[in-house]
N, C-alpha and C positions, 0 to 999 in steps of 0.2 A: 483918854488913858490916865489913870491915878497912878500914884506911886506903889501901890503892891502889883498893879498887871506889871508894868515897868521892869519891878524888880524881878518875876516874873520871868518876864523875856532875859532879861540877863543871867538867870540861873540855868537857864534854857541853855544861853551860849555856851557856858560854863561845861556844862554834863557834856556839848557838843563838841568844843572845843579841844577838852581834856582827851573825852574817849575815842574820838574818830580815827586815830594814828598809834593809839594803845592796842594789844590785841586781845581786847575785853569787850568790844561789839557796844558804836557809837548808838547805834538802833533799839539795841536794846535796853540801856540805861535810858534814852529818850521816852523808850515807853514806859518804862517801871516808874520816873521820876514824875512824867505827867499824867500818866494815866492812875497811878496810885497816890497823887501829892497833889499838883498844882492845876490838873483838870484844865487846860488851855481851852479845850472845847467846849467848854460852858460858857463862857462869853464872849470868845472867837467864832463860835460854831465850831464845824468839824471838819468844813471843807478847807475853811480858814487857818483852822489849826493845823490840819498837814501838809498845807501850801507854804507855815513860817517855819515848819521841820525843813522843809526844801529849801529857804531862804536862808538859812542859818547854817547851813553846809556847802552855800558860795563861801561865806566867809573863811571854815577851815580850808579849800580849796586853795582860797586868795594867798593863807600862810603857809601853802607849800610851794608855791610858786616864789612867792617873798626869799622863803628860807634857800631855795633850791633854783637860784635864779640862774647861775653859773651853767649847770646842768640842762635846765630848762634852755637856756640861750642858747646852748647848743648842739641839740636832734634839731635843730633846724640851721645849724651853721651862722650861725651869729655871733658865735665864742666857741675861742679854741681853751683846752682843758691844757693847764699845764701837765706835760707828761704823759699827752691820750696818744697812742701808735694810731697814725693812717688807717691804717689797715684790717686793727681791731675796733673800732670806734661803736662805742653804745650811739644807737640812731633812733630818729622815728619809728623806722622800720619796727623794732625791737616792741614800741609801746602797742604800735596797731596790734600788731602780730598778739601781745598777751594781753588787751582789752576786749578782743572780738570773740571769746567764747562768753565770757561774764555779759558781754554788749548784745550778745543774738539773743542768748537766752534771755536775759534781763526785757527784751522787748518783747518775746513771745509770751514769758508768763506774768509781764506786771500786773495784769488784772487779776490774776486769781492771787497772787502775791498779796496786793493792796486789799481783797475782799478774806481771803481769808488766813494769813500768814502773820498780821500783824497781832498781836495778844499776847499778854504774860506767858500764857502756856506753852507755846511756839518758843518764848523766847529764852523759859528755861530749861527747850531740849536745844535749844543752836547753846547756848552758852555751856551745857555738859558737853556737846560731843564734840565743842569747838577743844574745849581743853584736855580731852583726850586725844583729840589729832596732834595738837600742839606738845604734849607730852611723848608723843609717838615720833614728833621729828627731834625732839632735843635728844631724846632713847637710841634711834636707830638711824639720824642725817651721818652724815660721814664723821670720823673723829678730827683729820683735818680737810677743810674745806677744800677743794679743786679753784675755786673761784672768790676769788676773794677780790672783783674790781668789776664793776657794769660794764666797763670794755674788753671783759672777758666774756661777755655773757652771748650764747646765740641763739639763733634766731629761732630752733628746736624749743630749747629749755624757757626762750619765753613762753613761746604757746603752751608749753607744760604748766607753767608755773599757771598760766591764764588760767587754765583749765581748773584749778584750783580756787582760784577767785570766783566760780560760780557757785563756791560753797555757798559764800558772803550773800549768798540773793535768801536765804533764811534766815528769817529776824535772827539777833544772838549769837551768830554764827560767827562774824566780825570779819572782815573784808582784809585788814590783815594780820589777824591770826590765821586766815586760811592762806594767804598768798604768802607770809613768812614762810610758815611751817613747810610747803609747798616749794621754796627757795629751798629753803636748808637740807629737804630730802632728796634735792636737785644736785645738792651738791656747793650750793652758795655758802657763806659765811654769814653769820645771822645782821651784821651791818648791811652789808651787799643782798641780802634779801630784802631789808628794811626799806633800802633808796628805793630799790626796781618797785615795791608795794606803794608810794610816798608818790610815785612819779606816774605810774599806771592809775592811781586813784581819782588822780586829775582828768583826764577824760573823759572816764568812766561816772565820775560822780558830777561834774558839770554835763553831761548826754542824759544822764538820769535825773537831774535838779533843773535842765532847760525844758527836756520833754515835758516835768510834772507842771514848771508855771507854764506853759504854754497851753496844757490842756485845763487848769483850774485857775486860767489869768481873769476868767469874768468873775468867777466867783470872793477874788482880793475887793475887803474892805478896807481902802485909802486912806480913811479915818484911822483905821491902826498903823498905817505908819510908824508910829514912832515907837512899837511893839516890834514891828519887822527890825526895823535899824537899830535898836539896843540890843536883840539877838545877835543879830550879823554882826556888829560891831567886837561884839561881847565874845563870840564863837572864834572871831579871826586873832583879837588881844590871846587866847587861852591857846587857840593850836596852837601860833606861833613860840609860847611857851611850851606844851606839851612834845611838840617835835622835838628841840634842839633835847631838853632832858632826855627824851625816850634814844633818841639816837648816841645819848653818851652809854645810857643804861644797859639799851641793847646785847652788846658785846660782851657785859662783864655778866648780865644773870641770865640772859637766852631766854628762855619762853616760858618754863618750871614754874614762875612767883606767879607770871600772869595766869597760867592755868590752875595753879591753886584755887587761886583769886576767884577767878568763874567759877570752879567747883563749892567753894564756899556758897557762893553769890547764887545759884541755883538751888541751894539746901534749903537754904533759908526761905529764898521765894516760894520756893515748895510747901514749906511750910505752913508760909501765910496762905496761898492758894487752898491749897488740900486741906490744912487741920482747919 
C-alpha cells in the first residue's frame, strides 16, 4: 500500500461517514466518488473493492452505537432512560418489528440488486425520487407532530415506517431519507424520526455488511489491510461527526435543503452521463 491507495481509502471513509446518516443516500455518493474518481477496483479488483464498501460501513455502525449508547443499553434493559414511563418503553420489540420488511426483502433480491442496481444511472433515479418523497413528507407530514418521543412510538408505526425503509434497497434512494420522510408522514417529529432511522440502521446494516464478508471472505486480500483499516477508521472518525451535527440540524431545516441537494446532485450527474 503507498500513500495515494491510503489516502484513498480514507476519502472513502469520509464520503461514507459523512453521508450514511444524511438523507442524501451513502451508496450513492460511494459510487459516483469511486467509480467516476478514485476507481478502487483497479487495483483492489472488484470483488475486493465491494467487500471494503462493506468494511467501511461497520465503522459508521460503530458510531451510532458510540453516539446512542444510552439508548442502545436499553432495548435490552441494561439502562433505565431518565424519564422512560414503564409502560410506554421503546423496546427491541420496536427495532425487529421495523427491520424485517427492509431485512426479508433485502435477502430475497440482493443478487439482482448487486448485478444490476448498482450504477450512476440507477442512482440518479433513487436520488430524484428520493427528494421528491422527502419534499412530499415536509409538504403533507402533520403540522404538529403526535409523537414526538421513541417511547411514544408503537409497534403499528414501526412496521409502517420499516416498510418504508425498503425504499433504501435502491442505490440513491438513501435508507434515511426514506425511513425519515416515512416517520414524519407517520406522524413523528423529524428528531424522533431521525433516532428510530439511527437505531433501526444498526441491524439492518451490520445483517447486510456480515452476510456480504461472509460470502466474499475468501476473496479478501490481507495484504490490503491497511486499506481496509484507514477506511473503517476513517468512516467511524466522520459519522461520529456527521450524527451529532445532523441531529442538532434535523429540527431546525426538516428535509427541504437535503432534497434540493439530491435534486441538484442528479442534474448535473445527468448531465455528465447523457450530454
Amino acid at each position: 500500500m503507498d500513500f495515494l491507495e491510503i489516502l484513498k481509502s480514507i476519502i472513502l471513509g469520509f464520503v461514507e461517514g459523512m453521508t450514511e446518516f444524511a438523507p442524501v443516500s451513502s451508496t450513492g455518493h460511494m459510487i459516483i466518488v469511486d467509480d467516476m474518481w478514485l476507481k478502487t477496483q483497479e487495483f483492489l479488483g472488484e470483488s475486493s473493492a465491494n467487500t471494503f464498501k462493506v468494511v467501511i460501513q461497520l465503522g459508521s455502525i460503530l458510531a451510532v452505537v458510540v453516539v446512542m449508547w444510552k439508548r442502545m443499553l436499553s432495548l435490552i434493559g441494561l439502562y433505565k432512560i431518565e424519564g422512560q414511563r414503564p409502560h410506554h418503553r421503546f423496546n427491541l420489540l420496536h427495532v425487529i418489528v421495523g427491520v424485517i420488511p427492509a431485512g426479508v426483502l433485502g435477502v430475497l433480491l440482493e443478487n439482482f440488486i448487486d448485478s444490476y442496481l448498482f450504477g450512476i444511472k440507477t442512482v440518479i433515479i433513487g436520488l430524484f425520487i428520493g427528494a421528491i418523497l422527502m419534499i412530499i413528507a415536509d409538504k403533507f407530514g402533520p403540522k404538529r407532530p403526535k409523537i414526538t418521543s421513541l417511547d411514544d412510538l408503537s409497534y403499528v408505526q414501526s412496521f409502517k415506517i420499516g416498510l418504508f425503509q425498503c425504499l433504501s434497497l435502491w442505490p440513491g434512494f438513501s435508507r434515511s431519507g426514506a425511513t425519515i420522510s416515512g416517520g414524519v408522514l407517520f406522524g413523528l417529529d423529524h428528531r424522533t424520526a431521525s433516532d428510530f432511522t439511527f437505531i433501526m440502521a444498526v441491524p439492518i446494516m451490520a445483517g447486510a455488511s456480515g452476510l456480504s464478508l461472509l460470502k466474499h471472505w475468501n476473496e479478501i486480500n490481507f495484504g490490503d489491510m491497511g486499506f481496509y483499516v484507514a477506511g473503517f477508521i476513517s468512516a467511524f472518525i466522520f459519522a461520529l461527526i456527521s450524527i451529532k451535527f445532523f441531529l442538532k440540524l434535523i429540527s431546525k431545516v426538516k428535509l427541504l435543503p437535503f432534497a434540493i441537494y439530491r435534486i441538484l446532485l442528479a442534474i448535473v450527474l445527468a448531465i455528465i452521463v447523457y450530454m
